[in-house]
LONUSE-762487 format. One line per 5 residues: for each residue x, y, z of N, C-alpha, C. Coordinates in pm, 1 decimal, decimal comma, always signed. Layout:
BEGIN
X Y Z X Y Z X Y Z  ...
//
This chain:
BEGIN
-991,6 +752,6 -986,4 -948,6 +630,6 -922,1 -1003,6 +629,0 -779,7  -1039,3 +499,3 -721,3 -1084,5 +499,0 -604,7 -975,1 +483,2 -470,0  -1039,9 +501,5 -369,3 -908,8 +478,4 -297,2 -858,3 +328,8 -263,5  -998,4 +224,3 -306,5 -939,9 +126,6 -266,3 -854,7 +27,3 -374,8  -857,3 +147,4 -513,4 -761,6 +73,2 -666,3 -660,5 +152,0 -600,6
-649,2 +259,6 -534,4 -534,5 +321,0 -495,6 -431,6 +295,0 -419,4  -489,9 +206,8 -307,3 -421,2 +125,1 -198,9 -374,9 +17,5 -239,1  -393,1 -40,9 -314,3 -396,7 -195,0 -432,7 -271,8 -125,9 -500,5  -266,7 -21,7 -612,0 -153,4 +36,4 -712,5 -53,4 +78,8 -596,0  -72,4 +136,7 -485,0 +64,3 +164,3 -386,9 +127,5 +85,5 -349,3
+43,4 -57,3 -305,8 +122,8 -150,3 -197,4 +162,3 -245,9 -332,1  +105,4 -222,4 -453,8 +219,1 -302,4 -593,1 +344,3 -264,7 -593,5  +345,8 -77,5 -574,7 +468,6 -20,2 -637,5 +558,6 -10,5 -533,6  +509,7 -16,8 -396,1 +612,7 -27,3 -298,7 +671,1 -191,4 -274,2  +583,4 -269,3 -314,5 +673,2 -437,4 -322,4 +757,2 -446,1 -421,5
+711,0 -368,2 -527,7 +791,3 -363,9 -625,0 +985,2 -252,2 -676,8  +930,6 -162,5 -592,9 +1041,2 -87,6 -591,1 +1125,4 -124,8 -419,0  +1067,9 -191,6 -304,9 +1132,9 -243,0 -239,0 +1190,3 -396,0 -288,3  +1172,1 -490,0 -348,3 +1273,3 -567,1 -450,4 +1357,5 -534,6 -505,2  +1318,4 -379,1 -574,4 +1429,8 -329,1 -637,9 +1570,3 -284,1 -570,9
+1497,6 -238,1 -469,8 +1587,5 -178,1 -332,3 +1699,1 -283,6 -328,4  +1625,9 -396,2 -295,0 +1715,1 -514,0 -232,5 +1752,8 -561,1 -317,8  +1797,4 -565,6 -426,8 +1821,9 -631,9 -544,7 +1936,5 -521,8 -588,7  +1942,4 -402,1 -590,7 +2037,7 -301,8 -626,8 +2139,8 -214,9 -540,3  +2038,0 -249,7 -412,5 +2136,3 -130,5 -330,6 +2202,1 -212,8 -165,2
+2040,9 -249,1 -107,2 +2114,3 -325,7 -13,2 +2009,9 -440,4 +11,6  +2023,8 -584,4 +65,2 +1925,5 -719,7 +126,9 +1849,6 -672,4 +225,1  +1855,0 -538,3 +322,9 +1805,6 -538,7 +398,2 +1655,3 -429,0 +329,3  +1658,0 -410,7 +250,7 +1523,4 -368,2 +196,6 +1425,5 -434,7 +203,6  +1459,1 -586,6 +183,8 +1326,5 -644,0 +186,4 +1262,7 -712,7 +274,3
+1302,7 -584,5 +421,2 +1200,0 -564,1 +509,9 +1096,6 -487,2 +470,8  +1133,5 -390,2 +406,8 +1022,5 -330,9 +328,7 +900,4 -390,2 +298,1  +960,6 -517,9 +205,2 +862,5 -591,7 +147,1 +759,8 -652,0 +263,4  +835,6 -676,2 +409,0 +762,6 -792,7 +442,4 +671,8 -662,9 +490,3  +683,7 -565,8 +560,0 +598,7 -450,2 +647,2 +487,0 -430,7 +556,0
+517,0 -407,1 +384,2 +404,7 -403,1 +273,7 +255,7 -477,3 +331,6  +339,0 -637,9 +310,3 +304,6 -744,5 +350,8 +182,6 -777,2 +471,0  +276,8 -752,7 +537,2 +212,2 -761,4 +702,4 +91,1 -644,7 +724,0  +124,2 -533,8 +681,7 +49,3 -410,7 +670,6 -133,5 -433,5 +568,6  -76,6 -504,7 +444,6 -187,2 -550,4 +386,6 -263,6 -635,7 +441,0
-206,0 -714,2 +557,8 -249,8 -830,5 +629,6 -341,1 -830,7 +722,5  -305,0 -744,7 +767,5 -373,6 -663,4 +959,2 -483,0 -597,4 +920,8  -476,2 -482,9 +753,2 -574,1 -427,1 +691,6 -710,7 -507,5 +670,5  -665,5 -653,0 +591,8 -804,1 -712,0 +594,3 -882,1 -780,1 +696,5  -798,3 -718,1 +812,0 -858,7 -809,0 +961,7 -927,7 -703,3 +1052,2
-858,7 -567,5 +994,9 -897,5 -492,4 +1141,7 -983,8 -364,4 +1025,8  -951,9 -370,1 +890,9 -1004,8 -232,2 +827,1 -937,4 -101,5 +826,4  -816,0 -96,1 +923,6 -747,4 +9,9 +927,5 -637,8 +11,2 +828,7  -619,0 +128,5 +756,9 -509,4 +95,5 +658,6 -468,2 +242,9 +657,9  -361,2 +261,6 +718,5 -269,7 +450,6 +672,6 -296,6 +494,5 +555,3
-234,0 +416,9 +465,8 -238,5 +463,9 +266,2 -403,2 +525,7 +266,2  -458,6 +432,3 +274,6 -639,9 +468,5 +256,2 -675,7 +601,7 +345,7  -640,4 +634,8 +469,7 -657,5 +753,9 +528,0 -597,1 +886,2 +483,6  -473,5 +808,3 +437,6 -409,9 +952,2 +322,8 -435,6 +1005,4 +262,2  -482,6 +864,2 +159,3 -562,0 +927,4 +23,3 -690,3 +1009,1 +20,8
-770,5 +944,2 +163,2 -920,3 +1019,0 +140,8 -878,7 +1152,2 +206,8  -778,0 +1195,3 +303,1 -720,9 +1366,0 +314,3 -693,0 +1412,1 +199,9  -650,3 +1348,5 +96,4 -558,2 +1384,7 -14,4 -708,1 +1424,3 -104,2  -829,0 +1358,9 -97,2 -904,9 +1393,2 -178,3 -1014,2 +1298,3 -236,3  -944,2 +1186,1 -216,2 -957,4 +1031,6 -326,4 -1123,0 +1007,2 -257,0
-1188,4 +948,2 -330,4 -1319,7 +862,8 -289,7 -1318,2 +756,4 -294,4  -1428,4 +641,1 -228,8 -1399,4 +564,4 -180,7 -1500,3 +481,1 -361,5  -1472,2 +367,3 -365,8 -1587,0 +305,4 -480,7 -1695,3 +337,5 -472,3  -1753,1 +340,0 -382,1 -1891,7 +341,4 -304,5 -1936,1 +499,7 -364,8  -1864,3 +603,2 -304,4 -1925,2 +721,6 -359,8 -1900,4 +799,0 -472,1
-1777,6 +695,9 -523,9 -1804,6 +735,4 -688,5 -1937,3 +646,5 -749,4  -1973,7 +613,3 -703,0 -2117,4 +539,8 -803,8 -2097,0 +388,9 -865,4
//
């Protein structure tokens, strides 16, 4: 997996399990959602994204240099 299907499958499962949050435990979870949000937002403006710096420490490659 690349890191940028990786950053895509994280910021699904964190909108998705922060709904859950707020839906089961408490309303104020879905600040969660909006930070997801906002975070994905700033990413396609500035290129900086945490998750993506993680992953390529963690190991992950980028599309590009998997081929």
């Amino acid at each position: 997996m690349s890191i940028e299907r990786g950053v895509t499958a994280f910021a699904g499962f964190m909108v998705l399990l922060s709904l859950l949050l707020a839906w089961k435990v408490h309303p104020g979870f879905i600040w969660l959602t909006v930070f997801v949000g906002a975070n994905l937002l700033q990413s396609s403006f500035t290129g900086f994204c945490p998750a993506a710096m993680i992953m390529r420490k963690m190991g992950m490659k980028s599309a590009k240099e998997l081929g």
